[in-house]
C-alpha positions as CSV (number, residue, x, y, z in Angstrom):
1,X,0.0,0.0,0.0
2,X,2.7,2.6,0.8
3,X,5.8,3.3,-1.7
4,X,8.1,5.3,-1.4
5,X,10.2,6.1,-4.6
6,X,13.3,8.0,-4.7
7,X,14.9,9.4,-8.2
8,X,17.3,12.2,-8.9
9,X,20.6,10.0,-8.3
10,X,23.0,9.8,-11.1
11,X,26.8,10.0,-11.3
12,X,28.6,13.5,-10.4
13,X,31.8,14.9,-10.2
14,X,33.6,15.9,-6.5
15,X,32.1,19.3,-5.7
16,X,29.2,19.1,-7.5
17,X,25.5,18.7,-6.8
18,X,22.1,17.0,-6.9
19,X,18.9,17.3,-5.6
20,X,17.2,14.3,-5.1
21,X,13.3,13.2,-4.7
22,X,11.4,10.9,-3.2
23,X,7.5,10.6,-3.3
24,X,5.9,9.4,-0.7
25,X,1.9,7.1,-1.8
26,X,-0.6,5.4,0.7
27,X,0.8,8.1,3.4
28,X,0.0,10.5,5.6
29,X,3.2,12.0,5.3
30,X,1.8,15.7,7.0
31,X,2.0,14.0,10.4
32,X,5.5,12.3,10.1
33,X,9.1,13.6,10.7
34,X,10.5,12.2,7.1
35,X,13.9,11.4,6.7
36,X,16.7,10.5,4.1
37,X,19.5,7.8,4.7
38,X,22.0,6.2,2.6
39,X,23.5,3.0,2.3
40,X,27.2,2.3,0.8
41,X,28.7,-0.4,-0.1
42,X,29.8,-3.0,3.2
43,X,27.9,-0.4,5.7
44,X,24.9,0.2,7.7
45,X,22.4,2.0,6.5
46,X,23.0,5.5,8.0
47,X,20.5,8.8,8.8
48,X,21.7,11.9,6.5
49,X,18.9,14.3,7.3
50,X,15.3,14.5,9.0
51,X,12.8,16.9,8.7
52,X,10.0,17.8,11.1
53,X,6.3,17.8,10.7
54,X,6.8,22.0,10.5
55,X,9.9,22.1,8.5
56,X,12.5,21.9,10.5
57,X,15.4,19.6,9.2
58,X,18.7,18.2,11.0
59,X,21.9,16.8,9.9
60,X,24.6,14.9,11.4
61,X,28.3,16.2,10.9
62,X,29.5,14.3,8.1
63,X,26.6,16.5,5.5
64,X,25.8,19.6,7.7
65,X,26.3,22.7,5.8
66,X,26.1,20.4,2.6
67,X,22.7,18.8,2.7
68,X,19.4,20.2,2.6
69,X,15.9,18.4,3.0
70,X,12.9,20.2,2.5
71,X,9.3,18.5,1.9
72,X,6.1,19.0,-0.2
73,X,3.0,18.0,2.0
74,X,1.1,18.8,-1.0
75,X,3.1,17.0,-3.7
76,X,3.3,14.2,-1.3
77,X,7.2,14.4,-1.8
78,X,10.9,15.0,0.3
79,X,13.6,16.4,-1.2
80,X,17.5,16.3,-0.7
81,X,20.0,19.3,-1.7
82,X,23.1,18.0,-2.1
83,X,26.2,20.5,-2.7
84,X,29.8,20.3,-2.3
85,X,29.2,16.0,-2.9
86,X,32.7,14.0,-1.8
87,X,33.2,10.5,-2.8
88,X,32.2,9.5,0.4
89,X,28.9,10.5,-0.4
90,X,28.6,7.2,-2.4
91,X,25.9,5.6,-1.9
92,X,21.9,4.6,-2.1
93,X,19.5,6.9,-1.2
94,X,16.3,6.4,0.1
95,X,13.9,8.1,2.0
96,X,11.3,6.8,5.3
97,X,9.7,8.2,8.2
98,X,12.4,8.9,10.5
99,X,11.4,5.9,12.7
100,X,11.3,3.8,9.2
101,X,7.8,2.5,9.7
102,X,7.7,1.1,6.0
103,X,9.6,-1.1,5.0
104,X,12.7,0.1,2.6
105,X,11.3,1.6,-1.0
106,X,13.1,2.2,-4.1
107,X,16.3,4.0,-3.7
108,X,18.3,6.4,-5.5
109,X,22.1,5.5,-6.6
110,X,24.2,8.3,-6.4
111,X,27.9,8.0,-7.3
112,X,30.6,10.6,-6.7
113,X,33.9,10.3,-8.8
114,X,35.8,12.0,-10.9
């Protein structure tokens, strides 16, 4: 009943940026804190950034100042700014509540190289 579809990935060069979306059916998604997280290659998935009910988003150190998540209640969809993007930015992206009540949807492959 729920999916939850990210797109936007793609390959990019060190520096440079993307803005990734996810969209968000069969959910009340105006009620939820939403978050992004990624998962690389031979690690845990990991939180990149939340975002309150009202809008107000939070990163941990490795993105801060590099990341920003902003969401659509209308369009149903989250969003990810990515600047500055380092290889160790790797990874796939997906997007859940940020107590991941659904199970994982379809992420987003975004590959930093040069």
């Amino acid at each position: 009943q729920v999916q939850l579809v990210g797109s936007g990935g793609g390959l990019v060069q060190p520096g440079g940026s993307l803005r990734l979306s996810c969209a968000i059916s069969g959910h009340n998604m105006a009620l939820y804190a939403m978050a992004w997280f990624r998962q690389a290659p031979g690690k845990q998935r990991e939180l990149v950034a939340s975002i309150t009910s009202t809008g107000t988003a939070g990163y941990p150190d490795s993105v801060k100042g590099r990341f920003t998540m902003s969401r659509d209640n209308a369009k149903k969809t989250v969003y990810l700014e990515m600047n500055s993007l380092k290889s160790e930015d790797t990874a796939v992206y997906y997007c859940n509540t940020l107590t991941r009540i659904y199970a994982w949807g379809q992420g987003t492959q975004v590959t930093v190289s040069s």
